[in-house]
N, C-alpha and C positions, 0 to 999 in steps of 0.2 A: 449587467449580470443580475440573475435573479437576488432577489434579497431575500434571503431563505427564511429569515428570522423574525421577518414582520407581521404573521398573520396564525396567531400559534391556533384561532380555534379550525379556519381552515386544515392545521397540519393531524391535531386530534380529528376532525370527523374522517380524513385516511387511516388514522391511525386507528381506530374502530374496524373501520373496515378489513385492511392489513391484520390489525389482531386474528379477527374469523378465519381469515384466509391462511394466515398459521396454521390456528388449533385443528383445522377439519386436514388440512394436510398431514399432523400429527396423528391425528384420529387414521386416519386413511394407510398412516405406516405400519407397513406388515413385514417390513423387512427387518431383522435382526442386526447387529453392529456393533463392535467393539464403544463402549460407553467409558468415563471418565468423571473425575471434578472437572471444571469449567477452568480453561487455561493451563491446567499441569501438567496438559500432554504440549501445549503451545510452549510452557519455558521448560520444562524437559528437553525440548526439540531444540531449541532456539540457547543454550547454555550448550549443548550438545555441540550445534553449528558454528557458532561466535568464535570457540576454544579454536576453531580450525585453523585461522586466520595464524601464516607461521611468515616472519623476514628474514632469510639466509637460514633457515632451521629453527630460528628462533621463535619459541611459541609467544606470542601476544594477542594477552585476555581481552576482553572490552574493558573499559574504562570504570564501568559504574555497578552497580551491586546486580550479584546472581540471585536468584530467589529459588528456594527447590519446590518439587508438587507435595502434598501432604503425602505422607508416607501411612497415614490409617484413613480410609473414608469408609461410609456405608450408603451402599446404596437400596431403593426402594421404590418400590411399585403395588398396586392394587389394581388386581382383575375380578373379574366376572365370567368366569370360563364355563362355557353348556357342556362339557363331559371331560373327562381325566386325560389330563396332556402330560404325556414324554416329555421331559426338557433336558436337555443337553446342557453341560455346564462347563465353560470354560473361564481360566481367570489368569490376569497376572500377578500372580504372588496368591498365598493361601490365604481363606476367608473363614468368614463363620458363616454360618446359614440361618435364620429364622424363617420360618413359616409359620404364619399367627405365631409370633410370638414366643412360639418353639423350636429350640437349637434342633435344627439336624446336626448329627453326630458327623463324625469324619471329613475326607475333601471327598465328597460324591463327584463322579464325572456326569450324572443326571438324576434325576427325581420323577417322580411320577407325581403330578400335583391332581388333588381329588376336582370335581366340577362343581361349581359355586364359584362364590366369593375369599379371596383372600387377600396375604399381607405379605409379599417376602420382601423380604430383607439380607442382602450381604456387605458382612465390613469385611472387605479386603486389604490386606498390607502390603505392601512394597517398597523397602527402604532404596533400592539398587534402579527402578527405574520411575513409574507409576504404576501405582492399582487402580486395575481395568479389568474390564469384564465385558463377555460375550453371550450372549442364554438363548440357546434356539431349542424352542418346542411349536408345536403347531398353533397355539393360541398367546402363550406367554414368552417373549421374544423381548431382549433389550434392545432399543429406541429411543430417540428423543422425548417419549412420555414418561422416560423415568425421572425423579429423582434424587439428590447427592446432598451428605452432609456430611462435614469435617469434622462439625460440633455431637457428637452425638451422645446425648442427653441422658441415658437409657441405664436403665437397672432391671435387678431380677427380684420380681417380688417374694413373700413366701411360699407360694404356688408354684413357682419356679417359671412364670410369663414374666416376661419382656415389657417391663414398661417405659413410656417415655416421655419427655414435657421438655418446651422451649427449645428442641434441637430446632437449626433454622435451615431449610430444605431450598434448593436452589435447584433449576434445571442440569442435567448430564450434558458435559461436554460429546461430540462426538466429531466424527470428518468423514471419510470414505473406506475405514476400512471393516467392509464389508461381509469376510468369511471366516473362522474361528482360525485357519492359518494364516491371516493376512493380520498379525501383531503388530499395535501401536510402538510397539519395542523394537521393531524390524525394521521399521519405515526406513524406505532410500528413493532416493530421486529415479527416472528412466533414464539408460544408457543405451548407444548404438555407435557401432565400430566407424570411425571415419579417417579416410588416409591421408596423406601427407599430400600436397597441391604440388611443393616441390621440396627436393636435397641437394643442396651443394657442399662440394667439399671445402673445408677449409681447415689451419693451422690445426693439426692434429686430432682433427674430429671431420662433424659436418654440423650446417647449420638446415635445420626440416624446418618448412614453411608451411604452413595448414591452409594459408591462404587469405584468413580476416579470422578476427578476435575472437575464440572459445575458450571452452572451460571443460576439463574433464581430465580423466586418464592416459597418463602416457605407457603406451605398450611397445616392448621388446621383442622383437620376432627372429625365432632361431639362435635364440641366446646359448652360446656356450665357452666353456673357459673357468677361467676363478681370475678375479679381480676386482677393480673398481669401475663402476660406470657414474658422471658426474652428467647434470641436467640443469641448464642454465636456461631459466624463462624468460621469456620476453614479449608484452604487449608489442613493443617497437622492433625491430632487427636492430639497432642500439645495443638497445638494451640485455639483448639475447647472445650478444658478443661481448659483452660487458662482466665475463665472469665475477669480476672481483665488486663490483657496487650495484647487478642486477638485483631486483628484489625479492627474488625466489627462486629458491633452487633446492633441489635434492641430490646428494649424495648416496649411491646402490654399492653394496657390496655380494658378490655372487662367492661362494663356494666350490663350484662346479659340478656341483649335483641337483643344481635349481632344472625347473624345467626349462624346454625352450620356447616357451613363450611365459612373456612374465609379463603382466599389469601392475605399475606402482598401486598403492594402497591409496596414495594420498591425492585429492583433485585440486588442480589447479588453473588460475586462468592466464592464457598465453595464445598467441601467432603461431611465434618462433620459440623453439627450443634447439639451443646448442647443446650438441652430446661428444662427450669426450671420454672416450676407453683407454684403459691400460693395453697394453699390446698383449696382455694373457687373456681377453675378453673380445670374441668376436659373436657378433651379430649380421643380421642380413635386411632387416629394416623396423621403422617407426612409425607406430599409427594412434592412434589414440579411441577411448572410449566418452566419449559426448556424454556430458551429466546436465539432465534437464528437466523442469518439471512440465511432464505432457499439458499443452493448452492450447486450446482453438481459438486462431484466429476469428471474433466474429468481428472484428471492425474491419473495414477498410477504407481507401481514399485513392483519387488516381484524380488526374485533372488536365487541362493542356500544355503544362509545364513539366519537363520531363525531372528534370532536377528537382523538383518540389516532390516528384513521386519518388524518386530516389532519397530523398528525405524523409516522407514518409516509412517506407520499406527501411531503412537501417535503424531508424527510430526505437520500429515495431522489434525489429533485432535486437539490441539496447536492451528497451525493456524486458525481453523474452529470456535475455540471459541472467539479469537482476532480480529476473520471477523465480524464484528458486524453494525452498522450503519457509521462508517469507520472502517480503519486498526488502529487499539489500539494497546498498548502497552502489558498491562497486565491487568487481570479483575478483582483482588483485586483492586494493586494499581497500577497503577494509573487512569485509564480506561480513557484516553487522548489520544490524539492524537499528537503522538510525531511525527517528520519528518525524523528523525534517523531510526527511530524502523520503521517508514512506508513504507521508500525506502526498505531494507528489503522484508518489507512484498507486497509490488509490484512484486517484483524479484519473492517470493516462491509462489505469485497468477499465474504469466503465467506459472507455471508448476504444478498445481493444479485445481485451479477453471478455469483459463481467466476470471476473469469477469473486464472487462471493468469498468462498472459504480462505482465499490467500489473505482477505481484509481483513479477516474475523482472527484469522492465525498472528496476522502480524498485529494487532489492535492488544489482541491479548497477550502477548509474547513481552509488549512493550511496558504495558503497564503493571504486569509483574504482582506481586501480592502486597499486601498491608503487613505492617505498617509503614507510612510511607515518608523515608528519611531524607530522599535526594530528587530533585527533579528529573522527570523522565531524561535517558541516556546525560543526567545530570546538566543538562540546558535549558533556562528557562524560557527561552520561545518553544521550545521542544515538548515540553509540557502542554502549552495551549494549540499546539497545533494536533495533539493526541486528541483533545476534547473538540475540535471542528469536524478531524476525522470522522468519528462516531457520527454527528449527524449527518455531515455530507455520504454516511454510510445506507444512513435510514432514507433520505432524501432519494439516493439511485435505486435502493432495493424494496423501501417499502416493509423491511423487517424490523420489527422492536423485539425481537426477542433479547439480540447482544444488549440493548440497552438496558430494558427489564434484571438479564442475567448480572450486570457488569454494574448496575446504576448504583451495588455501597463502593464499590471501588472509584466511583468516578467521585462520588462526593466526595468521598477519602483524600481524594489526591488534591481535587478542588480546595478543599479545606487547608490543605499545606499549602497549595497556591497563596489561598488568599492568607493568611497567617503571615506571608512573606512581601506583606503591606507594608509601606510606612507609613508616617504620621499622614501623609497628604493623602493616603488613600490609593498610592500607586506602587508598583512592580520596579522594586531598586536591588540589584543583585544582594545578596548577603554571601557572608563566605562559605567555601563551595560551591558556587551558582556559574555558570558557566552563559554567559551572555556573546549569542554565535550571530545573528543577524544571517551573515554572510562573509564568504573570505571576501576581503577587500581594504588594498591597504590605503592606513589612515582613515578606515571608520573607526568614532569615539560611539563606546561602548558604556561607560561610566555612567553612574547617575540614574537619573529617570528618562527615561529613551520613548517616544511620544509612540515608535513600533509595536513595544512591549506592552505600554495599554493597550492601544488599539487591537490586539490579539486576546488580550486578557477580557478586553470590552465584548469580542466575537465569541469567546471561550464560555462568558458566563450565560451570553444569548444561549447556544450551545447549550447547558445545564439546563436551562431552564425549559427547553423541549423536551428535553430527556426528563427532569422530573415530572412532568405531569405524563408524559408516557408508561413510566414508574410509577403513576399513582401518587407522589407526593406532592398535595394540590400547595402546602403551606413553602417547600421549598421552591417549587417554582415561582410565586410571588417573590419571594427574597431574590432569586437568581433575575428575576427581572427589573425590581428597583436597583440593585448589585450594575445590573449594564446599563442603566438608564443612565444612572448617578454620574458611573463612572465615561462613560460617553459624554455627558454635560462637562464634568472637567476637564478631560482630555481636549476640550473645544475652547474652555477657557485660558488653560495652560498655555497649549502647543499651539493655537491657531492666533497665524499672525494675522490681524485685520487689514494690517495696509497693507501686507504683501498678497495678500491672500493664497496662503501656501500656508503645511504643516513644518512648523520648528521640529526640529530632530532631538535636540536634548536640554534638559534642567540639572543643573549643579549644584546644590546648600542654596537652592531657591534663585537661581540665578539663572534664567535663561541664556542659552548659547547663540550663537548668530552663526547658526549650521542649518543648513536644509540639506537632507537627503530625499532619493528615491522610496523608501521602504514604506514608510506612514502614510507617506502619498498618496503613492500606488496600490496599496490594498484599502485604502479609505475609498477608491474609486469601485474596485469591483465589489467590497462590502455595502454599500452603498448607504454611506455615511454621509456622504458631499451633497451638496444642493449640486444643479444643473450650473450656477456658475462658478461655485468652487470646481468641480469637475474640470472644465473649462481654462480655469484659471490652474489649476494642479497639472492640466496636462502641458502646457504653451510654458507656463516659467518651470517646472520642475522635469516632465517627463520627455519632451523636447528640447530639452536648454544643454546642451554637449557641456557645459558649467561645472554644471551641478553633479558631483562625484560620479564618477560613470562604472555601469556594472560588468563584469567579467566573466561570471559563473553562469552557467546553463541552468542555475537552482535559481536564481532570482531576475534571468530575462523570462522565465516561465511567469514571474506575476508583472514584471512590466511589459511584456508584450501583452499579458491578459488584460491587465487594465486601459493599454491602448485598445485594442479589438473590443473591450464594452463599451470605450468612445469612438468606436466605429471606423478606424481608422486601419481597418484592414488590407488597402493597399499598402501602407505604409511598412505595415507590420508585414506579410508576404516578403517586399523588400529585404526585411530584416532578416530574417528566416532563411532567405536566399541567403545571403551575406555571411552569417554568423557561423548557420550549419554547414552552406554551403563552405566557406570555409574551411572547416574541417575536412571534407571530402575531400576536398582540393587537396590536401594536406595528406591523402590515402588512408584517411579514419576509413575505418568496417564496422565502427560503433561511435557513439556519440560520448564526449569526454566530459571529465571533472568542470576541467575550467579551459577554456579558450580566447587568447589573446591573440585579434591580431597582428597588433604591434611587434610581436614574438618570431622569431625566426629557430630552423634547425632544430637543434639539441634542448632550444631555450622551449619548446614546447611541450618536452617531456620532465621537466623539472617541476619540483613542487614541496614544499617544508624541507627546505633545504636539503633535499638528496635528487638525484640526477635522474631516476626515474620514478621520483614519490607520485608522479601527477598519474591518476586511475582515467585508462584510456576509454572504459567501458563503465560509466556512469549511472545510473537510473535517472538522476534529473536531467541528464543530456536531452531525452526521450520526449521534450515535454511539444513538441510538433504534432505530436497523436492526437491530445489533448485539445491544441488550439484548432486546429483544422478538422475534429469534430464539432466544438461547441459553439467554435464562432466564423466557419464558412462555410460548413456544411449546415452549421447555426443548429442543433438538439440537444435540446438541455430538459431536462425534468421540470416541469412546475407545481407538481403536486408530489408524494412519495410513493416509489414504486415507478412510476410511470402512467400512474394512472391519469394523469394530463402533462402534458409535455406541450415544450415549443418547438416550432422548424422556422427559422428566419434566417437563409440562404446570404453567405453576402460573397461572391467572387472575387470581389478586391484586386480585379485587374485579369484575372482567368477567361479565356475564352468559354471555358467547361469545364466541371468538376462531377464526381458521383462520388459513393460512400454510402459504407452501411456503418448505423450506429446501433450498438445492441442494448435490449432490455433487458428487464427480467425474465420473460420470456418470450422473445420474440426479439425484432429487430426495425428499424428503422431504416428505409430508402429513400435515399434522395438521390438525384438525378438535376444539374440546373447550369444550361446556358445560358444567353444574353437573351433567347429569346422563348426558352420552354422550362419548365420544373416540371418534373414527377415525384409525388411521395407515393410510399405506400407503407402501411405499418402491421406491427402484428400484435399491438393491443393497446388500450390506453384512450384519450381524448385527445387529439392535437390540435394546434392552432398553425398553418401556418401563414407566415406575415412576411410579407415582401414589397416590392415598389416597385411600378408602372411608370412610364411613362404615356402607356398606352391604355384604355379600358383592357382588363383582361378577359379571359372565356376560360371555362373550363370542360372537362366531358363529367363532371362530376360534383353534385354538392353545390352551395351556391355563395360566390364573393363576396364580402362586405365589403364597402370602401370606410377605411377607418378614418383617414384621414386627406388632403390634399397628396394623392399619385401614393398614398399608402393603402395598403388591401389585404385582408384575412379570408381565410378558407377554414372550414371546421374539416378536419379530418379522420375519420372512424376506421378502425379497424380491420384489415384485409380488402381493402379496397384502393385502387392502385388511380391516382387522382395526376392530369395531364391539363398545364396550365400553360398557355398560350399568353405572354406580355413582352414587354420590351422594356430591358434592362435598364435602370439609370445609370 
């Protein structure tokens, strides 16, 4: 796996580059858009979303603190306009107005600004949602070239101008909504009508099957009567017959003056739904309305294994349903926004959607404002996995802007990280701290946990790109003796020399005689290990059926990833069949929480002790997207953006496989049997590297042999390259 973290002035001279490639983009916008503070429309949205989350009616919040958007900000721009521009003025919640420095009076619905050079300015209020704001005139239009301040500084001198000093200006949040009716206050997901697969009747109702796992609106067709109608969900048919201990349900009460057709209000996720009428309450059928947030397909994968492509496809399903107004967890329960499960689902978006803005939504939703009392969704691996995000963000996309914008909250929170030191210099829960690894029982959690540095050691790598991309040359020194240090101890603590394997936990200084998977397996793909620790981590810990074995779809995601960068992708394919394959077996339509196959029946859909707590439709389920873009269709980014990239194919037992992996703009094809590869790409520098047994030939560009039967091809942009070798 790439070691993202090794070569920071490499990552600055992209980051140069990428800066330009921003501002002349910004420079270049002429489109107008609803504008914001930075993240108060993300936890507006996301406090909004969370609340949703109801058990048997029962509303249940998130667990960990709400944060609201600033209810006064002002926003601020400076043009240079060659003749007098009409502007149109829309806002949510009433403002003031300055231009140079001078209050326009009243709420104008537009202005006429003279041509030259000027200064507007609006502080908008809004206690009830955010204040936001839309300004279309032909030269002065809000953009991403504005900016926003909370703090603002400002007084009226005797003159009756506007003065102001040390207010601290940050860029405008924005997203996609694009026309003065299309209100950040309005935002809903896309819906479209879909009908029931099949209905049977049963004990005083019927039970409607939709056919595999969605989410959305249940609709009443031809409703009429007065009574009660009762809606018992169900991921499982189980569960959906299980009036009295399903996990969702709504209860309707009609008058008999409703119309006849009726959409409940509230979405939910379910198969089946069992519906049971009073006998004053008749209907004629049930359909539902699909809630989803529109996204293109740009990955894909197919191969000679049909069941692996059916893994794929349900995967991509999985994820598409978890892609919602952020990256969620699960769409029963929890329908949250966990930082675990998101990181995750970052990873399986650039090799599926790209979409950008879902990252940036969920990035900021999570980390929420200052001052900063609790760790992120109050978990401390959950924390350091919010700060890998962000680079593994800039890595795919090549954008510093979110860090630039985000970089006092990131030290912010870093700062409480690291405060939550002990004397040794390491990551020991205090109270409050919620130490999650992973479900699994009989992991010790106690102590100093060798996982929790090691995350904390990647977190502060992490910082320390982001502050020099932030300009802050003296913090990133610190953030880099900060991982150095703490990586040298981590090595002297936790690493057993005669085992040669990572110990799992320290107690009042007293090492345990525990090895787990966790420290292990991301020591491999951070690439922390020498080539024989690697070696030696994989044969006694990640091959050893011993050594605690994992359960959850959320942590085979980093042990299958750490086998596949020890190249072990037959192995790993195998697994993948078996695990997910499993599930399918089993009549999954989505990929689950946790899956054991020890587990029979009933005992599949059990979990925290209620009979269908276990969420059948997952986001970490999903993580096959992910492995069989990065490591067999093999493209992975090596510089940010895309601006160099790697393709190193490995089949792992495939007769054929193809896939497109997407960039920032453009995309990635590969094509590779036993005996041919095709790439072709639509930007960037690529290298790709494979293994001959034979000389190769190409129709394009020319081979290097790197090593004995190993061989590179430079690969350039729009150019469709066909390589002739024989597979090892």
């Amino acid at each position: 796996m790439l070691n993202r973290f090794s070569n920071f002035k490499l990552l600055l001279l992209f980051f140069t580059l990428f800066s330009c490639s921003v501002l002349f983009a910004q420079e270049k916008s002429k489109e107008a858009t609803w504008i914001w503070y930075p993240g108060d429309f993300e936890v507006w949205l996301s406090n909004k979303m969370q609340v949703r989350r109801t058990e048997r009616e029962a509303v249940f919040p998130p667990l960990w603190q709400y944060y609201s958007p600033y209810a006064l900000v002002t926003f601020q721009t400076e043009v240079d306009i060659p003749k007098p521009d009409q502007v149109k003025i829309f806002s949510e919640g009433p403002f003031q107005l300055l231009l140079d420095g001078v209050q326009i009076y009243g709420q104008p619905k537009s202005i006429t600004i003279p041509a030259g050079k000027h200064k507007i300015s609006f502080k908008v209020y809004n206690q009830e949602v955010l204040p936001a704001i839309y300004i279309s005139g032909q030269y002065v239009k809000s953009d991403a070239s504005w900016k926003v301040t909370n703090e603002d500084k400002l007084w009226i001198d005797e003159a009756g101008k506007a003065q102001q000093s040390g207010t601290p200006w940050v860029p405008v949040g924005s997203w996609n909504f694009d026309s003065a009716e299309n209100k950040p206050s309005e935002f809903k997901l896309t819906t479209k009508p879909l009908s029931a697969k099949k209905t049977e009747k049963i004990t005083g109702g019927e039970l409607v099957d939709f056919g595999k796992e969605t989410f959305g609106y249940i609709k009443i067709h031809g409703l009429k009567g007065k009574g009660k109608v009762a809606l018992y969900y169900g991921e499982s048919r189980e569960e959906a017959l299980d009036s009295a201990k399903c996990e969702t349900l709504d209860h309707l009460s009609f008058d008999g003056k409703q119309s006849e057709t009726y959409t409940h209000d509230g979405s939910k996720a379910f198969r089946y739904v069992q519906v049971q009428a009073d006998a004053g309450v008749k209907y004629d059928s049930i359909s539902m309305l699909y809630e989803y947030l529109p996204l293109d397909y740009r990955g894909s994968f197919k191969s000679s294994d049909q069941l692996l492509n059916k893994i794929w496809d349900v995967s991509a399903y999985t994820m598409h349903l978890t892609s919602r107004e952020f990256f969620i967890d699960g769409i029963k329960r929890d329908r949250w926004v966990w930082s675990g499960d998101a990181y995750q689902s970052y990873l399986m978006n650039y090799y599926l959607f790209f979409d950008s803005p879902s990252v940036e939504r969920t990035m900021s939703a999570l980390r929420g404002k200052d001052p900063v009392t609790a760790h992120v969704n109050i978990i401390m691996d959950y924390s350091l996995y919010w700060f890998v995000g962000v680079y593994d963000y800039y890595l795919h996309t090549g954008d510093t802007k979110f860090i630039k914008t985000y970089y006092p909250r990131m030290k912010s929170l870093m700062d409480f990280c690291l405060e939550r030191r002990n004397k040794n210099g390491f990551l020991e829960p205090l109270e409050g701290d919620w130490v999650f690894i992973d479900w699994a029982d009989g992991l010790p959690k106690t102590g100093e946990v060798s996982f929790e540095q090691m995350l904390l050691a990647r977190s502060l790598e992490a910082m320390a790109v982001s502050a020099e991309i932030a300009g802050k040359n003296e913090d990133q020194k610190e953030y880099q003796k900060l991982a150095a240090d703490l990586k040298t101890s981590l090595f002297d603590v936790f690493w057993d020399k005669k085992e040669n394997v990572m110990k799992h936990q320290r107690i009042d200084g007293k090492m345990q005689n525990i090895v787990t998977r966790y420290a292990n397996m991301f020591g491999i793909f951070f690439n922390y290990f020498t080539e024989e620790q690697k070696q030696s981590v994989k044969n006694k810990v990640l091959l050893n059926k011993d050594v605690l074995q994992i359960t959850t779809p959320y942590m085979r995601f980093y042990e299958l990833e750490a086998l596949c960068a020890m190249d072990e992708q037959k192995f790993v394919l195998n697994e993948i069949r078996d695990y997910w394959g499993g599930m399918l077996n089993l009549g999954a339509t989505s990929f689950w929480e946790k899956y054991d196959p020890k587990q029979s029946g009933k005992d599949h859909l059990e979990m925290y002790g209620r009979p269908y707590g276990k969420s059948l439709c997952h986001a970490w389920g999903a993580s096959p997207i992910y492995l069989l873009g990065k490591y067999y269709l093999g493209v992975k980014p090596t510089a940010p953006g895309y601006s160099e990239y790697e393709i190193k194919p490995n089949l792992g037992g495939l007769k054929w496989m193809e896939g497109k992996v997407p960039t920032p703009n453009g995309e990635v094809a590969v094509y590779c049997s036993t005996k041919e590869i095709k790439v072709k790409a639509g930007e960037g520098e690529g290298k790709l590297i494979f293994k001959s047994a034979s000389k190769p030939k190409t129709n394009s560009g020319t081979i290097t042999e790197l090593a004995k039967d190993k061989y590179q091809l430079i690969v350039k942009p729009n150019v469709e390259y066909v390589v002739s070798y024989k597979a090892i």
